[in-house]
mmJSON file of the N, C-alpha and C atoms, coordinates in Angstrom:
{"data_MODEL":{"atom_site":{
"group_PDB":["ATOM","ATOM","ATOM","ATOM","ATOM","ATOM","ATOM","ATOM","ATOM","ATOM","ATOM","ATOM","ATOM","ATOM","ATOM","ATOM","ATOM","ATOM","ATOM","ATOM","ATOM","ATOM","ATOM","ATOM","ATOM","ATOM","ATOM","ATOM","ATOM","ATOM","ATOM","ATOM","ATOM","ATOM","ATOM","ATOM","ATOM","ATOM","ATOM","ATOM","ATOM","ATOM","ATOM","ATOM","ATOM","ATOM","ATOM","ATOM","ATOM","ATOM","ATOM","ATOM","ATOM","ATOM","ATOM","ATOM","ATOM","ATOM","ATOM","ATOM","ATOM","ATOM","ATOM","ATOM","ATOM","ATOM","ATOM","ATOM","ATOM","ATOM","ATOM","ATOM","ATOM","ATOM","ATOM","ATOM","ATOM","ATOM","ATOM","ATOM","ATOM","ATOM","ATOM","ATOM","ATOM","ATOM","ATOM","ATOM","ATOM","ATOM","ATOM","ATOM","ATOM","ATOM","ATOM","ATOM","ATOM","ATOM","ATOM","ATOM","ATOM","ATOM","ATOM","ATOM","ATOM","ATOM","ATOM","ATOM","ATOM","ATOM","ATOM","ATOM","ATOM","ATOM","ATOM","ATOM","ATOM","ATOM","ATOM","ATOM","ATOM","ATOM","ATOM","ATOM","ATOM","ATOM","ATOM","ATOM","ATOM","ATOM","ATOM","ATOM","ATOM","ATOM","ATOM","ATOM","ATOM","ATOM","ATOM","ATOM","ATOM","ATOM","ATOM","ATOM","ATOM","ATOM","ATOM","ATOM","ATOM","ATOM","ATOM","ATOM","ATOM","ATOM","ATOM","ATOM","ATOM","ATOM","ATOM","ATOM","ATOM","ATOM","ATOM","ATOM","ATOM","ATOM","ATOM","ATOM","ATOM","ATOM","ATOM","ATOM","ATOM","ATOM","ATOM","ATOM","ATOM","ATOM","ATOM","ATOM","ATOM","ATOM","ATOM","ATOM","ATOM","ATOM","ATOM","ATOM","ATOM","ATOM","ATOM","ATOM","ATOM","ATOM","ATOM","ATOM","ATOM","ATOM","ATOM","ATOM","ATOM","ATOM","ATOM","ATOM","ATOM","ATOM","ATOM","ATOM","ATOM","ATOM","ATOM","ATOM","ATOM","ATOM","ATOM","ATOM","ATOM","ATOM","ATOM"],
"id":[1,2,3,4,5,6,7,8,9,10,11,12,13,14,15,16,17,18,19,20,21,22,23,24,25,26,27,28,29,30,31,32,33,34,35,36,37,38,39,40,41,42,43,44,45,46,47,48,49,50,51,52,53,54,55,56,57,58,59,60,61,62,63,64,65,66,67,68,69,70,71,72,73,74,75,76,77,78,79,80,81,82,83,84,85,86,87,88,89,90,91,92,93,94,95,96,97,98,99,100,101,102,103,104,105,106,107,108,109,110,111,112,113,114,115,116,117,118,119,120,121,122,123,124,125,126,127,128,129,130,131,132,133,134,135,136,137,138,139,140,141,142,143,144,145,146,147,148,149,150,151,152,153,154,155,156,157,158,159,160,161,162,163,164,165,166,167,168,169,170,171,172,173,174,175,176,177,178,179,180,181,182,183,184,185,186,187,188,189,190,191,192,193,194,195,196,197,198,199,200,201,202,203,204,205,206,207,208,209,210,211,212,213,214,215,216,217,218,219],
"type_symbol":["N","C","C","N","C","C","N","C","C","N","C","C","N","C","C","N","C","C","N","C","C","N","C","C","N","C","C","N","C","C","N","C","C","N","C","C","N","C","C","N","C","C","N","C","C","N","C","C","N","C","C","N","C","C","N","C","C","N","C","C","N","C","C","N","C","C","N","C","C","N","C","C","N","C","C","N","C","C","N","C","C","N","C","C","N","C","C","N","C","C","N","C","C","N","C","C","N","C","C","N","C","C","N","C","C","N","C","C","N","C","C","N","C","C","N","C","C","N","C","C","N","C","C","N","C","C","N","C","C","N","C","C","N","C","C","N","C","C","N","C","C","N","C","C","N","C","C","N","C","C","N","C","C","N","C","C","N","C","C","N","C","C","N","C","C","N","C","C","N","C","C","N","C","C","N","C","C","N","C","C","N","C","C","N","C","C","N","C","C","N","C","C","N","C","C","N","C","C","N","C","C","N","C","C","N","C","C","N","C","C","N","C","C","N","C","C","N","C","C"],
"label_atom_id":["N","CA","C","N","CA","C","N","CA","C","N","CA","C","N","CA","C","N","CA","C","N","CA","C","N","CA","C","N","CA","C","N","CA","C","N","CA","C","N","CA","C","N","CA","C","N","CA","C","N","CA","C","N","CA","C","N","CA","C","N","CA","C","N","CA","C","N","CA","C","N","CA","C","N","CA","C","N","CA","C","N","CA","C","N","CA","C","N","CA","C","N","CA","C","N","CA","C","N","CA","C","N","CA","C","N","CA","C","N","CA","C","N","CA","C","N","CA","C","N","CA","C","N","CA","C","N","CA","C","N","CA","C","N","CA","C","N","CA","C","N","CA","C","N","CA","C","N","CA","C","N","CA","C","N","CA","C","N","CA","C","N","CA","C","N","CA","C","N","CA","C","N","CA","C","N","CA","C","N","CA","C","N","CA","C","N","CA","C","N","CA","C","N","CA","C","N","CA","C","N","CA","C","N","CA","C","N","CA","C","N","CA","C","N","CA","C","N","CA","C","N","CA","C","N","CA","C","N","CA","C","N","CA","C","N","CA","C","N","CA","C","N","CA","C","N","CA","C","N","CA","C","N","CA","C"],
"label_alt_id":[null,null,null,null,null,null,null,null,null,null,null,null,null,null,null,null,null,null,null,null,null,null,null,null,null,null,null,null,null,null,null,null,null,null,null,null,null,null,null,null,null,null,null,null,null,null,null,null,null,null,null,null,null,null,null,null,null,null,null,null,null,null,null,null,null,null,null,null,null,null,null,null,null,null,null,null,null,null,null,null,null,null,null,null,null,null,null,null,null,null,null,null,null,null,null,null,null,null,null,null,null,null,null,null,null,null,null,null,null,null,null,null,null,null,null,null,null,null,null,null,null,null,null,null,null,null,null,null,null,null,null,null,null,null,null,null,null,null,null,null,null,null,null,null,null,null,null,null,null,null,null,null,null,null,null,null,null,null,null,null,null,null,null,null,null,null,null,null,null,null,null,null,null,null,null,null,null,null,null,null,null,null,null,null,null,null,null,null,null,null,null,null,null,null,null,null,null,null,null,null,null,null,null,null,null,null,null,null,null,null,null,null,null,null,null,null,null,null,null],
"label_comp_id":["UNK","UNK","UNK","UNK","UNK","UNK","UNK","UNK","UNK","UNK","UNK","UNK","UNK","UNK","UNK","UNK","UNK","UNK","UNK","UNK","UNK","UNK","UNK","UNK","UNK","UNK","UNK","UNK","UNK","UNK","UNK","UNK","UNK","UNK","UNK","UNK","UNK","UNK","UNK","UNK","UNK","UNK","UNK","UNK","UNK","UNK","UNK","UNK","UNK","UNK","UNK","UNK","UNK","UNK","UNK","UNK","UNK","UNK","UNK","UNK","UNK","UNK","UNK","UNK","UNK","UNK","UNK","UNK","UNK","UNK","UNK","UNK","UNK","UNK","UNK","UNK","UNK","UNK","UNK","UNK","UNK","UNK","UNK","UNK","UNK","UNK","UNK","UNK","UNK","UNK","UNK","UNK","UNK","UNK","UNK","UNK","UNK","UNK","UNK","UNK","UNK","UNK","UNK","UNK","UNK","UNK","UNK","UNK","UNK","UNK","UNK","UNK","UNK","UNK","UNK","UNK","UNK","UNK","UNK","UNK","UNK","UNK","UNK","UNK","UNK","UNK","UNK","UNK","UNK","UNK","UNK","UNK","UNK","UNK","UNK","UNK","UNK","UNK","UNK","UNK","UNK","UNK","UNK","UNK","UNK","UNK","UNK","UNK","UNK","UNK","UNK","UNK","UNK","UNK","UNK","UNK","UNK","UNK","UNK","UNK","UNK","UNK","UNK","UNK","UNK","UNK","UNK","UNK","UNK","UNK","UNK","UNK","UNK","UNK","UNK","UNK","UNK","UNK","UNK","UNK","UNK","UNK","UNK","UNK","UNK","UNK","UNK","UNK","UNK","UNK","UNK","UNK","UNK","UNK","UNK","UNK","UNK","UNK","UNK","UNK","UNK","UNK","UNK","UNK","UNK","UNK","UNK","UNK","UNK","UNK","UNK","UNK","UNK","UNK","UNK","UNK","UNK","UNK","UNK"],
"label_asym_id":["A","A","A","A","A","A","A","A","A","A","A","A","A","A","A","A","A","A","A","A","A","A","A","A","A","A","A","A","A","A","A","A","A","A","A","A","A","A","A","A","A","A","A","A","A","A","A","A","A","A","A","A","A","A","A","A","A","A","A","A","A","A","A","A","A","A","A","A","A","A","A","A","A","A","A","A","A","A","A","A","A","A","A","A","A","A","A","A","A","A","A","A","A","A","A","A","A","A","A","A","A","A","A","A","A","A","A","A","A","A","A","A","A","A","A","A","A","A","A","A","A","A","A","A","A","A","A","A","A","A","A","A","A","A","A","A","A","A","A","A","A","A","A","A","A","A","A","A","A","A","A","A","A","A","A","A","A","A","A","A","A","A","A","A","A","A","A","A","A","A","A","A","A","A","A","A","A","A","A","A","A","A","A","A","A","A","A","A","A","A","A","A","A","A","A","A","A","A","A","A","A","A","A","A","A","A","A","A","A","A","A","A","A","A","A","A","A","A","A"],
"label_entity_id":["1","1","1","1","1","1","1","1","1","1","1","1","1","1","1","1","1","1","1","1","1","1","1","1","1","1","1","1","1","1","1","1","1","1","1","1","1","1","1","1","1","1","1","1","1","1","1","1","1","1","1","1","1","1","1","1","1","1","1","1","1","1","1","1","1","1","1","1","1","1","1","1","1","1","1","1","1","1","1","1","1","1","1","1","1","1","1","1","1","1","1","1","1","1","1","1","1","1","1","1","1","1","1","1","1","1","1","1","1","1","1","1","1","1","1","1","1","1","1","1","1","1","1","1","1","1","1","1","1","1","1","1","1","1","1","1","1","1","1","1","1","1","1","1","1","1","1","1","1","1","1","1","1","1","1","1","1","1","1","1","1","1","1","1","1","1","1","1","1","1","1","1","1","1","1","1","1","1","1","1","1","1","1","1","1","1","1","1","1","1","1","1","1","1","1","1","1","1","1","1","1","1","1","1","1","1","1","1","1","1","1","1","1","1","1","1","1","1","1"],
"label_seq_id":[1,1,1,2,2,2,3,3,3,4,4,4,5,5,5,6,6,6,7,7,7,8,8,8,9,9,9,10,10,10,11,11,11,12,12,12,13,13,13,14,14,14,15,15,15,16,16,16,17,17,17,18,18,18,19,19,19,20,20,20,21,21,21,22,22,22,23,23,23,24,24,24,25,25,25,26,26,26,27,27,27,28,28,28,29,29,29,30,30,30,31,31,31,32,32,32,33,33,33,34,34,34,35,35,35,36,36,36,37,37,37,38,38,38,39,39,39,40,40,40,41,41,41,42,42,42,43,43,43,44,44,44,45,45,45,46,46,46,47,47,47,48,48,48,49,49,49,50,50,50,51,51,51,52,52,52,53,53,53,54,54,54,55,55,55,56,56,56,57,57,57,58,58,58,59,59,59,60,60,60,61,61,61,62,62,62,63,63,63,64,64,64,65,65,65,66,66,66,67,67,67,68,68,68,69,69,69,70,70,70,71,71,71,72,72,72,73,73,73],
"pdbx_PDB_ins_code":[null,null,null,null,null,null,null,null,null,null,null,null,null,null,null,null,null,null,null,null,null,null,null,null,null,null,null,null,null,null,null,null,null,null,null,null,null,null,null,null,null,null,null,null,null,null,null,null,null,null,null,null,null,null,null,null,null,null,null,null,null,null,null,null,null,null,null,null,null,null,null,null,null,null,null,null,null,null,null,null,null,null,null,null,null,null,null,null,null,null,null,null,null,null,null,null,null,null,null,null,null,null,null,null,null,null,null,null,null,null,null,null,null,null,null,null,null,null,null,null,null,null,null,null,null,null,null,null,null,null,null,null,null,null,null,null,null,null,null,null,null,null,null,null,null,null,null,null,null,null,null,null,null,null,null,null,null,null,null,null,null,null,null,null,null,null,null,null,null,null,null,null,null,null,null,null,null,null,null,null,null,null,null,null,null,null,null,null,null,null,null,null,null,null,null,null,null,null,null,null,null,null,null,null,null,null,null,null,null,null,null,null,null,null,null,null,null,null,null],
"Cartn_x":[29.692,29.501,28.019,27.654,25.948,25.367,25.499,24.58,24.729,25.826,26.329,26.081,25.466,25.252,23.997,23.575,22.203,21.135,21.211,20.202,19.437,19.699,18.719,17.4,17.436,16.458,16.039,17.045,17.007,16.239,15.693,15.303,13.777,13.547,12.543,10.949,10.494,8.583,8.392,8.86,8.644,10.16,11.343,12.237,12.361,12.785,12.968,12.98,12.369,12.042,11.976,11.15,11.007,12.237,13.544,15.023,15.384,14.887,15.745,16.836,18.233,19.571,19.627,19.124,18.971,20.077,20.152,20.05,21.25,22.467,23.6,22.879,22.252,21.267,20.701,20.094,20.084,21.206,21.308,23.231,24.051,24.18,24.831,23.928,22.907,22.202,22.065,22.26,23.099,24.093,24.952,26.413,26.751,25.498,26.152,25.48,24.385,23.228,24.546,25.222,25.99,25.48,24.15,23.756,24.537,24.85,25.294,26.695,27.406,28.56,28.115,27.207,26.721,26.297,24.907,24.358,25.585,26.861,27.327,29.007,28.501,29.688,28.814,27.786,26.956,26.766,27.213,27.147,26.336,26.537,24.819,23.977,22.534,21.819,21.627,21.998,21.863,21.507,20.801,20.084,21.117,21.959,22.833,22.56,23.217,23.559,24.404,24.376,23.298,22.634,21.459,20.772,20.973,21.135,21.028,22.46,23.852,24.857,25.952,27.023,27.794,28.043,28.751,29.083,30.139,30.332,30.963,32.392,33.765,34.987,35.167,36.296,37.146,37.172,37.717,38.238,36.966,36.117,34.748,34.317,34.214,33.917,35.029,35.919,37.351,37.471,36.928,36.432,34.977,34.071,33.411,33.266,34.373,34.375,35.433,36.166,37.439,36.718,35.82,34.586,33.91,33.541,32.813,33.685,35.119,35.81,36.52,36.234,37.173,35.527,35.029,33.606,32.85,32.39,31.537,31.743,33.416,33.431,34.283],
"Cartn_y":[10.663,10.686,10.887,12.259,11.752,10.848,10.216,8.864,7.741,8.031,6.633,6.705,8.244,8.508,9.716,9.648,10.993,10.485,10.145,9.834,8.909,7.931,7.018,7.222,8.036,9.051,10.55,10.902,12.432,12.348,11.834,11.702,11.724,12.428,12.256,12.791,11.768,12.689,12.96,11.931,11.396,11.469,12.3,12.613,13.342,12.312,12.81,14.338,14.87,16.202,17.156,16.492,17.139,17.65,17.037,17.602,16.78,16.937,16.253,16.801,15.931,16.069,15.459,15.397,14.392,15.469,16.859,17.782,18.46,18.939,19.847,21.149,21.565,23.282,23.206,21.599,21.182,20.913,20.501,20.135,21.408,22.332,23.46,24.319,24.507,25.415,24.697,23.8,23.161,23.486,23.534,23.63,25.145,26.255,27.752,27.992,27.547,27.928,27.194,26.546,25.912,24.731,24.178,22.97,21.461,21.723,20.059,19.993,20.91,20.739,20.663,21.409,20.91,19.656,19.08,18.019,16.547,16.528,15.468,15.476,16.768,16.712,16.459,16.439,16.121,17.424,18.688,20.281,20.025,20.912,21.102,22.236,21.943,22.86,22.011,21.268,20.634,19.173,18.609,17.11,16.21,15.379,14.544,13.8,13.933,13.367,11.699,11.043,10.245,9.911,9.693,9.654,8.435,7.504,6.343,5.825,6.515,5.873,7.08,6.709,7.527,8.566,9.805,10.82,10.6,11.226,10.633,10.776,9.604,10.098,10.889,11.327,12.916,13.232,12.106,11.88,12.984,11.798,12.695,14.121,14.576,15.75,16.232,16.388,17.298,17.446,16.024,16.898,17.778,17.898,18.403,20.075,20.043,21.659,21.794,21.036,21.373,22.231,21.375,21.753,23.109,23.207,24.316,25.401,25.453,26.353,26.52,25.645,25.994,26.679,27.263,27.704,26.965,25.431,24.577,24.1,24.125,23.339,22.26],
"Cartn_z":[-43.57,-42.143,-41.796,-42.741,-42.567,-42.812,-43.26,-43.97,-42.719,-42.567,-41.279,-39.747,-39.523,-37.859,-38.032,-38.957,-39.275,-39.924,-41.269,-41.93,-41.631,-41.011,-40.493,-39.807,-38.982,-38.309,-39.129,-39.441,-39.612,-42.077,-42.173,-43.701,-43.86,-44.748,-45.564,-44.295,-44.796,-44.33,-42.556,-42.107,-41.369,-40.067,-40.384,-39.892,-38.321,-37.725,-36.382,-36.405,-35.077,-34.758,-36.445,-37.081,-38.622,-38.91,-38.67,-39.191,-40.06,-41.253,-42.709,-42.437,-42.968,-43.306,-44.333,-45.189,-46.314,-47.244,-47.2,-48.458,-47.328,-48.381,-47.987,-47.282,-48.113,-47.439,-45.581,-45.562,-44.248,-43.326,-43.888,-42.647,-42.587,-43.493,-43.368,-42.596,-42.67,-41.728,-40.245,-40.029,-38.726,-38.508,-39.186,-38.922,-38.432,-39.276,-38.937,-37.453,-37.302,-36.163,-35.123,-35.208,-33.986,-33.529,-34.279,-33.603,-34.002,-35.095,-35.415,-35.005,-34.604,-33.22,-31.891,-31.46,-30.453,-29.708,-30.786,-30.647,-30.814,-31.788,-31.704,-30.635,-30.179,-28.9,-27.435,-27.864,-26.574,-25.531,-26.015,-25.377,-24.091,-23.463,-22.889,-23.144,-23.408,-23.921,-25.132,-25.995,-26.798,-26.734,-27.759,-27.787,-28.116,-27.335,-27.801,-29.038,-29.711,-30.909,-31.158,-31.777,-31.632,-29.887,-29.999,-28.601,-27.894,-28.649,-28.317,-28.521,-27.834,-27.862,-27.045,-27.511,-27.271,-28.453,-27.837,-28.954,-30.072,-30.914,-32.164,-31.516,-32.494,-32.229,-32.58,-31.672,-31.679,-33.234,-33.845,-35.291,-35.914,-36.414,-36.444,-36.313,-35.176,-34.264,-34.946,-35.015,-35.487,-37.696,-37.974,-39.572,-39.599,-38.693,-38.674,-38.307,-37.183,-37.122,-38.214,-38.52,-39.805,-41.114,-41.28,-42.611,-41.922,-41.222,-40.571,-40.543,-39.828,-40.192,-41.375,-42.201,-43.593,-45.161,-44.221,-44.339,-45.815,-45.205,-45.153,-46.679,-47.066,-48.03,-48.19],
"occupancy":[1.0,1.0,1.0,1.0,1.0,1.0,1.0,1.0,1.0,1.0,1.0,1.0,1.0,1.0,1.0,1.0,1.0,1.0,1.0,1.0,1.0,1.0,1.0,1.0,1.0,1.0,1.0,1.0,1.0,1.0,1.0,1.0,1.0,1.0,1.0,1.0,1.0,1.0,1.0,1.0,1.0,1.0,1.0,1.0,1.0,1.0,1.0,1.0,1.0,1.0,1.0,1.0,1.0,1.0,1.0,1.0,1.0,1.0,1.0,1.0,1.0,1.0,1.0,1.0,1.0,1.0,1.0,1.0,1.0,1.0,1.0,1.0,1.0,1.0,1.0,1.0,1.0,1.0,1.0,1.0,1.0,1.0,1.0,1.0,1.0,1.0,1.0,1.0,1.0,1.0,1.0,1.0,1.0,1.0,1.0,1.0,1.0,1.0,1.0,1.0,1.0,1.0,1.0,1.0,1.0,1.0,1.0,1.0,1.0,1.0,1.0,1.0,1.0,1.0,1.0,1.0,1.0,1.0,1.0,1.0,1.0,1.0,1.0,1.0,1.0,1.0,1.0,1.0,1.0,1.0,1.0,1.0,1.0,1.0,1.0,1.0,1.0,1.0,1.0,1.0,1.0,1.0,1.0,1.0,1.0,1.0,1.0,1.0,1.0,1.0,1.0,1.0,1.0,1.0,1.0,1.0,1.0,1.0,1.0,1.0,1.0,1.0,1.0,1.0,1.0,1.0,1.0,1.0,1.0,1.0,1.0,1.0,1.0,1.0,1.0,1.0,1.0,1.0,1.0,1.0,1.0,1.0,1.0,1.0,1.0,1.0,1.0,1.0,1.0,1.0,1.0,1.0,1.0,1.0,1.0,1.0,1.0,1.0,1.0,1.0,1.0,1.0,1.0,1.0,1.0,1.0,1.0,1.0,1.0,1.0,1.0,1.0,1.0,1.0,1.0,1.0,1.0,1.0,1.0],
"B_iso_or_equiv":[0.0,0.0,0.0,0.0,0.0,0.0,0.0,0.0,0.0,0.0,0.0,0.0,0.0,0.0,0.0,0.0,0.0,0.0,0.0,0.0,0.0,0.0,0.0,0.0,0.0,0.0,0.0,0.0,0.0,0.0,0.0,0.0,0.0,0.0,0.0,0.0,0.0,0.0,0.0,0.0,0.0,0.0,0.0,0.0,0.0,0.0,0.0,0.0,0.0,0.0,0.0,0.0,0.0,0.0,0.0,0.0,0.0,0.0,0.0,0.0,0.0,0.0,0.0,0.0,0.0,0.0,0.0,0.0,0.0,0.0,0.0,0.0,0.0,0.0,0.0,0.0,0.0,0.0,0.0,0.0,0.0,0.0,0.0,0.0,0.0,0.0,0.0,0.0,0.0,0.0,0.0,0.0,0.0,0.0,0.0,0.0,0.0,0.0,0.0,0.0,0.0,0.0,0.0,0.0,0.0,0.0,0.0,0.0,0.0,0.0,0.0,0.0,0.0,0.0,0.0,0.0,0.0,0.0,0.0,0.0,0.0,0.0,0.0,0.0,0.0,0.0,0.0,0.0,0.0,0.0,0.0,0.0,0.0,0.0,0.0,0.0,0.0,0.0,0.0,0.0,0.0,0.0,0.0,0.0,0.0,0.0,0.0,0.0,0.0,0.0,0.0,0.0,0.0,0.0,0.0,0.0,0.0,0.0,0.0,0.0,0.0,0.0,0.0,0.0,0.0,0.0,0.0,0.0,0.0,0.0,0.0,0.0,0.0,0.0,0.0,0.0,0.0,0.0,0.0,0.0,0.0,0.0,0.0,0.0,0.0,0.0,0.0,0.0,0.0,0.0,0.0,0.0,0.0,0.0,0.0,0.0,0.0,0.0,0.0,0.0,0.0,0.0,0.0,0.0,0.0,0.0,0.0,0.0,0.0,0.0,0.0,0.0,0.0,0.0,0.0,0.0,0.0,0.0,0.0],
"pdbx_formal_charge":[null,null,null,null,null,null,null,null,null,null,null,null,null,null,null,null,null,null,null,null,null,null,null,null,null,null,null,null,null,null,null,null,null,null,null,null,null,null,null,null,null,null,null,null,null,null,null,null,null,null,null,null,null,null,null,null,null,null,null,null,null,null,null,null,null,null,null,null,null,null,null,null,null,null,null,null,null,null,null,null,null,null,null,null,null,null,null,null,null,null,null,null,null,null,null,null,null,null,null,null,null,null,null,null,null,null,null,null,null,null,null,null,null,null,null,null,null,null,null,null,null,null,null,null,null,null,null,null,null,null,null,null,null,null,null,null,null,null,null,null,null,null,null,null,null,null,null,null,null,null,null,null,null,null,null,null,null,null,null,null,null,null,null,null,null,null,null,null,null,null,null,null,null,null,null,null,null,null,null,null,null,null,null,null,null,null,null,null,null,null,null,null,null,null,null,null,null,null,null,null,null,null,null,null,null,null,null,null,null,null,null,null,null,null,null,null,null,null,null],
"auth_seq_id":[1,1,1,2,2,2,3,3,3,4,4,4,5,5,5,6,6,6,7,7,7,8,8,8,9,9,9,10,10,10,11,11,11,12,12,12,13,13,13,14,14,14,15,15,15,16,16,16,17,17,17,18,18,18,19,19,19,20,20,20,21,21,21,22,22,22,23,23,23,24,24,24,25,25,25,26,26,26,27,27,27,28,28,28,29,29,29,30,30,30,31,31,31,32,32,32,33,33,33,34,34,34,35,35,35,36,36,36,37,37,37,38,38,38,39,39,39,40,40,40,41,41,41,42,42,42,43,43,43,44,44,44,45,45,45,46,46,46,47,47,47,48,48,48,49,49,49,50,50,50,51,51,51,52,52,52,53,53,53,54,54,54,55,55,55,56,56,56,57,57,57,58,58,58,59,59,59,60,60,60,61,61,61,62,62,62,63,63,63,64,64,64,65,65,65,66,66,66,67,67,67,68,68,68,69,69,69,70,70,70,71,71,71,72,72,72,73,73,73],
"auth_comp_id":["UNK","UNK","UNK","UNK","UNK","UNK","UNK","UNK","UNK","UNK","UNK","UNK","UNK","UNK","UNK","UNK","UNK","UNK","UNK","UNK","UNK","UNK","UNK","UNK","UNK","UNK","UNK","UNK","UNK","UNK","UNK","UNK","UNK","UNK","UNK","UNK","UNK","UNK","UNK","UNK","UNK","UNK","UNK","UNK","UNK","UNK","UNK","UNK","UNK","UNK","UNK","UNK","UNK","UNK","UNK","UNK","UNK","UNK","UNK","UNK","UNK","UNK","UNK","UNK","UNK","UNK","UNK","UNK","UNK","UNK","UNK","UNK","UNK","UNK","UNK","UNK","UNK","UNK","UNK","UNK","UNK","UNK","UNK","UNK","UNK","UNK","UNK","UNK","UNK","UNK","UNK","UNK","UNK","UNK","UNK","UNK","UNK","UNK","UNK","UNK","UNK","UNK","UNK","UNK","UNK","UNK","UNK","UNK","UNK","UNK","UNK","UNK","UNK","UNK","UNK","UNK","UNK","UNK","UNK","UNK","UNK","UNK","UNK","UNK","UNK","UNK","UNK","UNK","UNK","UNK","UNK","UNK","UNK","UNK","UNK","UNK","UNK","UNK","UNK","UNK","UNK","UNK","UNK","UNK","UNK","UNK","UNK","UNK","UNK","UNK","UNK","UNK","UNK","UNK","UNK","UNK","UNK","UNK","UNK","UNK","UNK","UNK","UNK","UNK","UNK","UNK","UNK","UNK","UNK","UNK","UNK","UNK","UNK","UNK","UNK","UNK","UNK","UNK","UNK","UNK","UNK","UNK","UNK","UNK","UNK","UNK","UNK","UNK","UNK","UNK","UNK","UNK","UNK","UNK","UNK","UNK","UNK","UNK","UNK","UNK","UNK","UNK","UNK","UNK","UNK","UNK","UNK","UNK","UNK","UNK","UNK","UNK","UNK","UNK","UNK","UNK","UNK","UNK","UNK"],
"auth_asym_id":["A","A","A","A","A","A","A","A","A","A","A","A","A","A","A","A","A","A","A","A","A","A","A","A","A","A","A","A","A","A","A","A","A","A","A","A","A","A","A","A","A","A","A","A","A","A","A","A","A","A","A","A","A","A","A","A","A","A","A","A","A","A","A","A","A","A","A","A","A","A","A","A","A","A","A","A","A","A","A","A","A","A","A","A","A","A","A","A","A","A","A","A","A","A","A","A","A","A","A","A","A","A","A","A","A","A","A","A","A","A","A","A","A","A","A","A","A","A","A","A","A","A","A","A","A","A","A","A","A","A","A","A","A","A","A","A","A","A","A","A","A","A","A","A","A","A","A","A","A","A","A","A","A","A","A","A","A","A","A","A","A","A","A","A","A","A","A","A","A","A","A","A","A","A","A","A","A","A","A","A","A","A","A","A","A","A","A","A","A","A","A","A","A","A","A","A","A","A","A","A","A","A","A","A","A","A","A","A","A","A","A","A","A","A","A","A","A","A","A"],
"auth_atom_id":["N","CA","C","N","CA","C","N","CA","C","N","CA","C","N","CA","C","N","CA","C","N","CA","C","N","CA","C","N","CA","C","N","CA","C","N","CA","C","N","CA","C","N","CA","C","N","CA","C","N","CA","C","N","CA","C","N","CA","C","N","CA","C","N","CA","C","N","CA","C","N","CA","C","N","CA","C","N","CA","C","N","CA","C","N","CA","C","N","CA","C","N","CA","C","N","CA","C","N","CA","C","N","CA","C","N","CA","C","N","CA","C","N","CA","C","N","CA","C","N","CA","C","N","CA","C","N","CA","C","N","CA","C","N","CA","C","N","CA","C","N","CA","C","N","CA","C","N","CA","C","N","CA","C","N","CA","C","N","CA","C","N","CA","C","N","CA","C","N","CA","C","N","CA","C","N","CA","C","N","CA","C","N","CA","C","N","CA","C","N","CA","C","N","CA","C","N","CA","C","N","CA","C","N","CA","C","N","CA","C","N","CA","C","N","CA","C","N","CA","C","N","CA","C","N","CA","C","N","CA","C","N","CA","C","N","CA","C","N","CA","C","N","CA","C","N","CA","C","N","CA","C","N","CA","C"],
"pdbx_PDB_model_num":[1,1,1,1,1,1,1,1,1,1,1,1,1,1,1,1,1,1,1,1,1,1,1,1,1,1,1,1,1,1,1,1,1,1,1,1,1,1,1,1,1,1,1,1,1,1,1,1,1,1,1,1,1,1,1,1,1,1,1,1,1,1,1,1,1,1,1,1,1,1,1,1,1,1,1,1,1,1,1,1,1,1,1,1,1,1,1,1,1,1,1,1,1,1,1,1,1,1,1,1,1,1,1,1,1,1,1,1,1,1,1,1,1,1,1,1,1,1,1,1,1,1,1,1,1,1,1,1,1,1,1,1,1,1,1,1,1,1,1,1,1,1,1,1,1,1,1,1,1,1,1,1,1,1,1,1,1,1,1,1,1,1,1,1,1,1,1,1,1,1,1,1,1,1,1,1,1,1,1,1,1,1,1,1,1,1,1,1,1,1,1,1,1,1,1,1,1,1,1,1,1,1,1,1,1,1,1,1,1,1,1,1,1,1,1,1,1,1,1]
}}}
């Protein structure tokens, strides 16, 4: 799911708002801070995720807090 709606932007030197997701340690420290539920439910207070579309399906959004609450494995 990262690779297909994150990494494109979010990798390596040059990574949008300097947020590599390239590396599990990155995406999980999203996941506890509350931002990478935030950002791809479109919250407010948070930077919509992806920016340039609509927010992810429910489908999506729902293995994501699944993983988050089944503590991030």
């Amino acid at each position: 799911m990262m690779s297909t709606w994150c990494i494109g932007c979010h990798t390596g030197y040059a990574a949008s708002v300097s947020l590599d997701l390239t590396t599990r340690a990155a995406v999980e420290a999203q996941a506890r801070s509350g931002a990478l539920v935030g950002t791809v439910t479109h919250a407010a207070g948070f930077a919509k995720m992806p920016p340039s579309g609509p927010k992810l399906d429910d489908c999506s959004v729902a293995k994501i807090k699944a993983w988050i609450a089944g503590g991030l494995k």
